[in-house]
C-alpha positions in Angstrom: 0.0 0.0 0.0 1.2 3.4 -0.9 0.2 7.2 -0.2 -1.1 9.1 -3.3 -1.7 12.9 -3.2 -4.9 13.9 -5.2 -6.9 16.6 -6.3 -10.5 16.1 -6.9 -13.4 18.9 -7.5 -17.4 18.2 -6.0 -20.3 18.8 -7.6 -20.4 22.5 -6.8 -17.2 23.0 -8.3 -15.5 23.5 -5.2 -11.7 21.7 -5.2 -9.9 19.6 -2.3 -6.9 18.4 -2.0 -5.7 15.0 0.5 -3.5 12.1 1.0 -4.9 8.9 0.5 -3.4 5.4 1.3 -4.5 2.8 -1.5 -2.9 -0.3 -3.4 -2.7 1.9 -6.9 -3.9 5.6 -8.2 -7.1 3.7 -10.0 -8.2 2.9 -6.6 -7.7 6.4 -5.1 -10.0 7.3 -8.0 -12.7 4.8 -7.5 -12.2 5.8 -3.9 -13.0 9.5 -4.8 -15.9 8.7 -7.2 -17.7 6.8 -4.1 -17.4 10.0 -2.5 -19.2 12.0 -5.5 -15.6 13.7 -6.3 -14.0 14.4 -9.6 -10.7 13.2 -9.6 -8.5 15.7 -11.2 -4.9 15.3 -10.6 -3.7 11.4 -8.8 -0.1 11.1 -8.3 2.7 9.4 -6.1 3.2 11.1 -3.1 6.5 12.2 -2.8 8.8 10.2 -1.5 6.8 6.8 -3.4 7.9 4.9 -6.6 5.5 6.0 -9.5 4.9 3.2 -12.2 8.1 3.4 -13.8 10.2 2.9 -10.5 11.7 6.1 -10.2 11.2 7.4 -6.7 9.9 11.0 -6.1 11.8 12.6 -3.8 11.4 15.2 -1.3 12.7 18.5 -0.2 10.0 18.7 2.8 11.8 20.0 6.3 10.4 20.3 9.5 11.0 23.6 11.5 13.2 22.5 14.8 9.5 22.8 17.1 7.3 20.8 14.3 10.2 18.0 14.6 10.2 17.9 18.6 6.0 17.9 18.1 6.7 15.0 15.8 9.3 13.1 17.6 7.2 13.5 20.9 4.2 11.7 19.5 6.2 8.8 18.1 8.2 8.2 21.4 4.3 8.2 23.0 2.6 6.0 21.2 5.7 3.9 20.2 6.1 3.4 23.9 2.5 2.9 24.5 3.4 -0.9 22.7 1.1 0.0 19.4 2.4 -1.5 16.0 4.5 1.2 13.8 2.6 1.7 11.0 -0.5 2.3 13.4 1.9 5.0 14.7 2.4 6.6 11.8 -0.8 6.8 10.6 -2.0 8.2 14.1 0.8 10.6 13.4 0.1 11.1 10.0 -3.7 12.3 11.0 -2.8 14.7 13.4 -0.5 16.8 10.9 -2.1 20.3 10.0 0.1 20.8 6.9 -1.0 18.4 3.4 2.8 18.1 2.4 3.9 16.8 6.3 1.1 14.2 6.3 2.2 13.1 2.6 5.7 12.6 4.2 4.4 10.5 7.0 2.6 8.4 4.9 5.4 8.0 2.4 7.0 7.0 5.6 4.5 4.4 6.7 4.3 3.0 2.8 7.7 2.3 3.0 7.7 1.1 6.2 4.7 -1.5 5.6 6.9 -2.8 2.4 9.3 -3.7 4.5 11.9 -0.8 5.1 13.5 -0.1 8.9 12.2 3.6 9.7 15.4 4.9 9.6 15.7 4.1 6.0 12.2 5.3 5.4 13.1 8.5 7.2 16.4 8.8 4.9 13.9 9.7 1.7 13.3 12.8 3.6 17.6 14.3 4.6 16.1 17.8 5.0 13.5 17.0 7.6 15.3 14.2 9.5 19.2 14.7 9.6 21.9 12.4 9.6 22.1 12.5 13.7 18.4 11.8 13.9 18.4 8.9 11.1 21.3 7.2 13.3 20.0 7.3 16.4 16.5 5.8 15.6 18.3 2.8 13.1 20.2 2.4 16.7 17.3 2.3 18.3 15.8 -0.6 16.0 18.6 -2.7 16.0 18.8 -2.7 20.1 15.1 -2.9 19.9 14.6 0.0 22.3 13.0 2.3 19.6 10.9 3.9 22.5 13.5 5.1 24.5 15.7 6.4 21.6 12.5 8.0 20.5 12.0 9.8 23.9 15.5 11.0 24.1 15.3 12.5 20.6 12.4 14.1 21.6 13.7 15.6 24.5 17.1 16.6 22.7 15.2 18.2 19.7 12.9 19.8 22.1 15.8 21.6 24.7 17.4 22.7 21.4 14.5 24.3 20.1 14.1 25.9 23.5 17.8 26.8 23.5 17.3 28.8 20.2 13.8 30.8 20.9 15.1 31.8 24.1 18.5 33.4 22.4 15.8 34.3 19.6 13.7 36.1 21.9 17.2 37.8 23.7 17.8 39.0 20.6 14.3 40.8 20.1 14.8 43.8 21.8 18.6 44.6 21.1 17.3 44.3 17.7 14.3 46.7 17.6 16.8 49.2 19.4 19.3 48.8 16.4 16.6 49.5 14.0 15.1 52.2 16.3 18.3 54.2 16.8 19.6 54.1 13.2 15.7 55.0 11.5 15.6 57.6 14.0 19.2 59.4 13.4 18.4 58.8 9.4 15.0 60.9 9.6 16.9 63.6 11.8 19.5 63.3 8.9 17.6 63.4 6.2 14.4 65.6 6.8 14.5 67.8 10.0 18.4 69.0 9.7 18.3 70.4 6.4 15.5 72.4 6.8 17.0 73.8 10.3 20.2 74.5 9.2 18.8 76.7 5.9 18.5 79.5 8.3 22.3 79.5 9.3 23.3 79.2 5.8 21.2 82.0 4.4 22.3 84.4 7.5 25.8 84.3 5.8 27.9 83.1 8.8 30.9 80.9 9.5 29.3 78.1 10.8 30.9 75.7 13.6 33.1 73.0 12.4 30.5 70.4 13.9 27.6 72.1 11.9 29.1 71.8 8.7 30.0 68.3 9.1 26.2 67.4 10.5 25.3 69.6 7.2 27.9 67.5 4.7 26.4 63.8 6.4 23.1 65.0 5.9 23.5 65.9 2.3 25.4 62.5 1.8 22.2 60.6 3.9 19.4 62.9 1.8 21.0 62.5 -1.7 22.5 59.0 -1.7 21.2 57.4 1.5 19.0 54.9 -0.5 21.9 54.1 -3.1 23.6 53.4 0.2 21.0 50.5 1.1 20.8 49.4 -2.3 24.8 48.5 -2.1 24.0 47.0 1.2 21.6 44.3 0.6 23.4 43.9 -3.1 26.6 43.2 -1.2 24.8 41.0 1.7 23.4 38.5 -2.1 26.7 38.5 -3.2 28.6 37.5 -0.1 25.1 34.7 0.7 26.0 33.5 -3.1 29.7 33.1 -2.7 29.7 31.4 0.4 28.0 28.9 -1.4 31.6 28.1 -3.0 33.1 25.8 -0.9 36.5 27.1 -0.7 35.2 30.5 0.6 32.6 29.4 2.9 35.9 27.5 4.4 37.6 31.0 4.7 34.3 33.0 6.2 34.0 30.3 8.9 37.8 30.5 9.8 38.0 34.6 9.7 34.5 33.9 12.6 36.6 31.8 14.7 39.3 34.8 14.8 36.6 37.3 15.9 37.4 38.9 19.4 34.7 37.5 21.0 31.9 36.3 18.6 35.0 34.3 18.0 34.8 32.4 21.6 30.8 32.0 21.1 30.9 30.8 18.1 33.7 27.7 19.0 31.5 26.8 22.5 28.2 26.5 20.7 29.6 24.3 18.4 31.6 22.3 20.9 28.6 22.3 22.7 26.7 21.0 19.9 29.1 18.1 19.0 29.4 16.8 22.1 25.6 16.6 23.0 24.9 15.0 19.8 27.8 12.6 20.8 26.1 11.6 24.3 22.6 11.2 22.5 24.3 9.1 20.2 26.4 7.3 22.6 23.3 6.5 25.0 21.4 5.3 21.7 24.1 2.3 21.4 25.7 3.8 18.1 29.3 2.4 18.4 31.8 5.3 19.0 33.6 6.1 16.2 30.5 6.3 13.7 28.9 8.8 16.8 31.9 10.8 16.1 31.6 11.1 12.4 27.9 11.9 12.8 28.6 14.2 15.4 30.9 15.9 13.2 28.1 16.4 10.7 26.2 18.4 12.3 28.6 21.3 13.4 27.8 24.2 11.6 31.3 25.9 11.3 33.3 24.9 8.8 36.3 24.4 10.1 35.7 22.9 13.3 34.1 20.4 11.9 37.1 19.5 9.8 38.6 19.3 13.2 36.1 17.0 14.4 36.8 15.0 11.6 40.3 14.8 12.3 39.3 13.5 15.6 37.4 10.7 14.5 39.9 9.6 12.6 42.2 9.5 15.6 40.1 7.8 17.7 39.5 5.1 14.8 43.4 4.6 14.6 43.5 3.9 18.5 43.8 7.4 19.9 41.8 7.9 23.3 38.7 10.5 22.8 40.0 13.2 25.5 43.5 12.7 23.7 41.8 13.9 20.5 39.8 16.2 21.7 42.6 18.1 23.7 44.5 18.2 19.9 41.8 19.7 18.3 42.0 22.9 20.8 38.0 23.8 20.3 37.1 22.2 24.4 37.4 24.1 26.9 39.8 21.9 30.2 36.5 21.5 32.2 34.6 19.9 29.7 37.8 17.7 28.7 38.3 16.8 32.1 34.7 15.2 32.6 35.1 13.5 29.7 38.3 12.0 30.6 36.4 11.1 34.1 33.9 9.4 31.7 36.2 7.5 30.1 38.3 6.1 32.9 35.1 5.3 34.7 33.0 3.5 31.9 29.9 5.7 32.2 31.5 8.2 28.9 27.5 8.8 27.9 26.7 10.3 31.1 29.7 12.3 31.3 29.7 13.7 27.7 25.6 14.5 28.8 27.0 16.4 31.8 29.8 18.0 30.0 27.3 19.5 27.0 24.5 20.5 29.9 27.2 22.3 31.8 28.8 24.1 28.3 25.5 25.2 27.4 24.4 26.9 30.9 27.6 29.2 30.2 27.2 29.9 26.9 23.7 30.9 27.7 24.9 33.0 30.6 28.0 34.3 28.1 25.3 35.4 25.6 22.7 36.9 28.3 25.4 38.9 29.5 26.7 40.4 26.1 23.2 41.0 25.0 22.6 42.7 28.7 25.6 44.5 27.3 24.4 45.7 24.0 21.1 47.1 25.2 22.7 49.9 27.1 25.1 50.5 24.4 22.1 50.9 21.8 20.7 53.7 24.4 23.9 55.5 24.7 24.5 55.7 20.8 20.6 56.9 20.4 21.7 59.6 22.8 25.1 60.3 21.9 23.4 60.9 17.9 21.0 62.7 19.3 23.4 65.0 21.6 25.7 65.5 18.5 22.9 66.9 16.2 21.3 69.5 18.8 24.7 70.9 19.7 25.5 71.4 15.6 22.2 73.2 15.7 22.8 74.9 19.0 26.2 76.3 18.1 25.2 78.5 15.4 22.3 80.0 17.6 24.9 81.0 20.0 27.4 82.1 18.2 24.3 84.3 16.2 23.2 86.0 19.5 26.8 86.6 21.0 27.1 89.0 17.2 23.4 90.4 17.9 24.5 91.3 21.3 
């Protein structure tokens, strides 16, 4: 049995669109014409094999809160002892979006042929990553699919929380930023000018400050927009080339460089590596293929090379802390509980400790430099706002010390 997308029309010429589960698309049709539809379009849904073979793949992804929601209700009713395809079809029924219930009934057709889930899951490398993929083909083979399930869940779920809450941080910093440059441009651009025409017209030398405010707002008013134009041109090109592999390799070292976005930038990712490692490592995945995963998911560039590297080190008989130490991205608390993990057997619990502990100060680091910009936001807004009155208040002084 296999899921078929279809569009149909009713009597009144109003047109619907579904997922339907059936043997083949003639049946999907007899299926609608017992339900006094028209069937207009009947086709694979993506992710199936069509007639000819050839399978229809899918970009489909899942937003990091959609996958927790998803993951969640798996682990649930997995662990509630129903059968799998059941579980995906209860799954499948409670998805808002058409295209994510196609997906999970692609899924469940695969799954009722015969495929693992994990290999079901693999049609679909944008919604379900390599990590995830692993750790539930771990799960299957050690038959504790439920647990695995419950731990991706909760994984997925503190990382979506991790990300809204620097998300939300971010808000209001933000908003300032916007606020204090929008406000200095409209001082710029529309109330300076029209102030300072009385000082130019009286004839006077005006203050130095004045005449620069006057030469930055006749640069803002007459190519302020060309300005913004280059801006967001320059922001395509740069997204374009970083596309090219060999310069994407270059923008992620010159981050790691970076006074401190630099430091931020190394811990989330360490952070991130060796969290996936523990999940990984408490799913049965054997440790040198954890590694390699693990690697996989760190977004810089460069560290992950050097993750790489340490996989391979530990594959040639190298001891993990040993390898970590040589890469230089963990900080000596974290390598010291992993080396306590190691010498003690229980390396899974460690590495969890190690990534829970990383990430509480990497949240504090980042609450504290965005506690840091907010003010800083405020005192530009003011210091932009002092400069411009003085420029105006200077000639209005210097005009009443002549008067007088």
């Amino acid at each position: 049995m296999a899921a078929y997308e279809y569009l149909a029309m009713c009597n009144a010429g109003r047109k619907t669109r579904g997922v339907q589960e059936a043997d083949s698309a003639r049946q999907v049709r007899q299926w609608l014409r017992e339900r006094n539809l028209i069937a207009l379009q009947v086709k694979p849904a993506r992710g199936q094999q069509d007639r000819s073979g050839t399978t229809l793949t899918s970009g489909q992804s899942l937003s990091p809160a959609k996958l927790a929601l998803l993951t969640r209700q798996l682990a649930t009713l997995v662990q509630a002892a129903l059968p799998l395809e059941e579980v995906l079809a209860a799954v499948a029924a409670q998805c808002s979006k058409r295209a994510q219930q196609s997906m999970m009934l692609a899924i469940r057709a695969r799954v009722l042929e015969g495929h693992d889930l994990a290999r079901a899951m693999a049609e679909y490398p944008r919604a379900f990553a390599s990590m995830y993929r692993a750790t539930v083909a771990a799960g299957e083979r050690a038959g504790h699919l439920a647990q695995v399930l419950m731990q991706l869940a909760d994984y997925t779920e503190a990382r979506h929380a991790a990300r809204q809450q620097l998300q939300l941080a971010m808000l209001y910093p933000s908003i300032l930023l916007l606020a204090a440059f929008g406000i200095v441009g409209f001082l710029l651009s529309f109330v300076v000018p029209d102030v300072v025409k009385v000082f130019i017209d009286s004839g006077q030398q005006l203050p130095l400050l004045t005449r620069g405010l006057i030469a930055t707002s006749d640069f803002a008013r007459d190519y302020g927009l060309l300005l913004l134009l280059t801006l967001a041109s320059g922001v395509a090109s740069l997204r374009l080339a970083l596309r090219k592999p060999a310069l994407a390799l270059r923008w992620h070292r010159m981050q790691l460089i970076l006074p401190v976005v630099g430091r931020v930038i190394q811990a989330s990712n360490s952070t991130r590596f060796v969290s996936t490692l523990a999940i990984l490592g408490h799913s049965g995945v054997p440790l040198v293929d954890a590694l390699e995963i693990s690697a996989e998911v760190v977004a810089n560039q460069q560290i992950r090379i050097r993750m790489k590297d340490v996989a391979r080190a530990v594959r040639e008989g190298s001891g993990l802390t040993r390898a970590l130490e040589q890469s230089g991205d963990f900080p000596p608390m974290m390598l010291y509980m992993i080396a306590s993990g190691e010498r003690s057997g229980e390396l899974d619990s460690m590495l969890e400790r190690a990534a829970h502990q990383q990430q509480t100060q990497l949240s504090h680091g980042i609450a504290m430099l965005v506690g840091l910009f907010e003010p800083a936001m405020l005192v530009f807004m003011g210091a932009s706002v002092l400069v411009i009155v003085l420029a105006i208040l200077m000639p209005i002084l210097n005009l009443n010390q002549l008067i007088t």
